[in-house]
C-alpha positions as CSV (number, residue, x, y, z in Angstrom):
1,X,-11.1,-8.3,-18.8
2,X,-8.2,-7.7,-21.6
3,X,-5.4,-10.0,-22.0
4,X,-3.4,-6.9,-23.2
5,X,-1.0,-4.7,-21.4
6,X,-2.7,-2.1,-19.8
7,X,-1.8,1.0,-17.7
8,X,-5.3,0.5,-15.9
9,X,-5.2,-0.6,-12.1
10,X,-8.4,-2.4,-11.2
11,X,-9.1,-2.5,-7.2
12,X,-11.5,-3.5,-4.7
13,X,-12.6,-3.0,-0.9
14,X,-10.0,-4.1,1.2
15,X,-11.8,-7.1,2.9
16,X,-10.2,-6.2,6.4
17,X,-9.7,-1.9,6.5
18,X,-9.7,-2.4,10.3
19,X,-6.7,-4.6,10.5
20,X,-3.1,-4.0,9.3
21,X,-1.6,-6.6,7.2
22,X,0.9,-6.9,4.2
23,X,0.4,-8.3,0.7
24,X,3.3,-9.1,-1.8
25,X,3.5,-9.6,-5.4
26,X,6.6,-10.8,-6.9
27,X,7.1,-10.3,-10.7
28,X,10.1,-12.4,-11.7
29,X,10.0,-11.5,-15.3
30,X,8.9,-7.8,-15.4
31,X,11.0,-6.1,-18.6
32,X,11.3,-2.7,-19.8
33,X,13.6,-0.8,-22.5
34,X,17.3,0.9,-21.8
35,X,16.2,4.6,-23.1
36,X,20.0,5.0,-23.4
37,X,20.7,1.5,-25.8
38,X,17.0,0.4,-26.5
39,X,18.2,-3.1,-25.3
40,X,15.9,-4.8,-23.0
41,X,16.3,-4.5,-19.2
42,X,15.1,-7.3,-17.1
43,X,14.0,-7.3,-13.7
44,X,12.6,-9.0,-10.5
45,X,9.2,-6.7,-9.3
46,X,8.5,-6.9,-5.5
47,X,5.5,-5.0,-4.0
48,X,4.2,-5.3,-0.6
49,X,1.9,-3.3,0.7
50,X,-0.6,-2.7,3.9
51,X,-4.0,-1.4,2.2
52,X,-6.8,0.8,3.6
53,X,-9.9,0.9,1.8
54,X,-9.0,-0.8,-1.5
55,X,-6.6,-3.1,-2.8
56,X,-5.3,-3.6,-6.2
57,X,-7.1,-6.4,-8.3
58,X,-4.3,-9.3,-9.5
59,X,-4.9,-9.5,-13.4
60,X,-5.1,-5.8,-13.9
61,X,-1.0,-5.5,-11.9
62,X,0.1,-8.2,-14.0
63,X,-1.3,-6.3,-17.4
64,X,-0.2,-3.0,-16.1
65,X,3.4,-4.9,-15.6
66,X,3.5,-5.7,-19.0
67,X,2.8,-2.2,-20.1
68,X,6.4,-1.4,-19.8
69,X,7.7,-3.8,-21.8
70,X,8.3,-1.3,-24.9
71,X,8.9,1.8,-22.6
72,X,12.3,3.5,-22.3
73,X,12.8,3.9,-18.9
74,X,15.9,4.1,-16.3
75,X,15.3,2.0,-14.0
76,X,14.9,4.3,-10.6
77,X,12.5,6.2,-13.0
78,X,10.3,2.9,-13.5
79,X,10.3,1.7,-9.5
80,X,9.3,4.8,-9.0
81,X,6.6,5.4,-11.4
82,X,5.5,1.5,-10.5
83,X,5.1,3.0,-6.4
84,X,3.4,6.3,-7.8
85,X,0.7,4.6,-9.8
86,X,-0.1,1.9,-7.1
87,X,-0.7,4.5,-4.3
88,X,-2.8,6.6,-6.7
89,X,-5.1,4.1,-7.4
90,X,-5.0,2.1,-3.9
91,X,-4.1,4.7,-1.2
92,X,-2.4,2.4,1.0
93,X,-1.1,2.8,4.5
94,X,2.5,1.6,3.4
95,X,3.4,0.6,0.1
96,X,7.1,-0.8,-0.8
97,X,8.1,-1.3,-4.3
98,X,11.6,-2.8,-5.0
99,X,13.0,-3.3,-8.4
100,X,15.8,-5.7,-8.6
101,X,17.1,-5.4,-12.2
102,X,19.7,-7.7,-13.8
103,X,23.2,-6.9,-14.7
104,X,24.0,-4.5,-17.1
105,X,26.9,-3.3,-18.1
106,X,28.7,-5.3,-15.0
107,X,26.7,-3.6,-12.5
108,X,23.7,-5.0,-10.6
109,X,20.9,-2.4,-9.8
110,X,18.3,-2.4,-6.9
111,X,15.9,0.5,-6.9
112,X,14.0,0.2,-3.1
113,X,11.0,3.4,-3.5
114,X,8.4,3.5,0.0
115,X,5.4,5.7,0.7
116,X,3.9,6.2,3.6
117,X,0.5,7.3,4.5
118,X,0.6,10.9,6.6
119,X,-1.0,9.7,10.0
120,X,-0.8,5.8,9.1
């Protein structure tokens, strides 16, 4: 597997479809790019999610973390496009992604984005 940021998302067969239960990832050090100022934006990632068939594979979130590094992005724009990307490639029951960016500008931003699964 690459070492390189990646916009892949590997998964695998959830171990336990028949039972609900929640896993988090917390990325303390997740940056992107101000598209505004091209200064860099920093930010704590927290997913949790309940999976159904597949769940997303470790190494290949952490690379596809890092892919945003050098990307302009506002920062609901980003959460969001972190939550759409996760329930495309895992199709979870419940999926949470909250971005908790640093202060910029003298304001503190948290960006909270949920899907949930029609009939979960």
């Amino acid at each position: 597997m690459s070492t390189k940021p990646s916009k892949i998302l590997d998964t695998f067969p959830n171990p336990k479809p028949e039972r609900d239960y929640e896993i988090r990832f917390e990325c303390p050090e997740f940056t992107c790019v101000c598209p505004k100022t091209g200064q860099p934006d920093f930010a704590t990632i927290s997913i949790s999610y309940v999976p159904d068939q597949i769940c997303v594979e470790l190494k290949s979130l952490k690379l596809y973390l890092w892919s945003f590094r050098d990307e302009g992005a506002f920062h609901e724009a980003v959460t969001n496009s972190i939550l759409d990307d996760l329930v495309a490639a895992t199709s979870p029951r419940r999926m949470t992604v909250i971005g908790d960016f640093y202060v910029r500008g003298g304001i503190k931003t948290i960006v909270e984005a949920t899907h949930i699964k029609p009939n979960a």
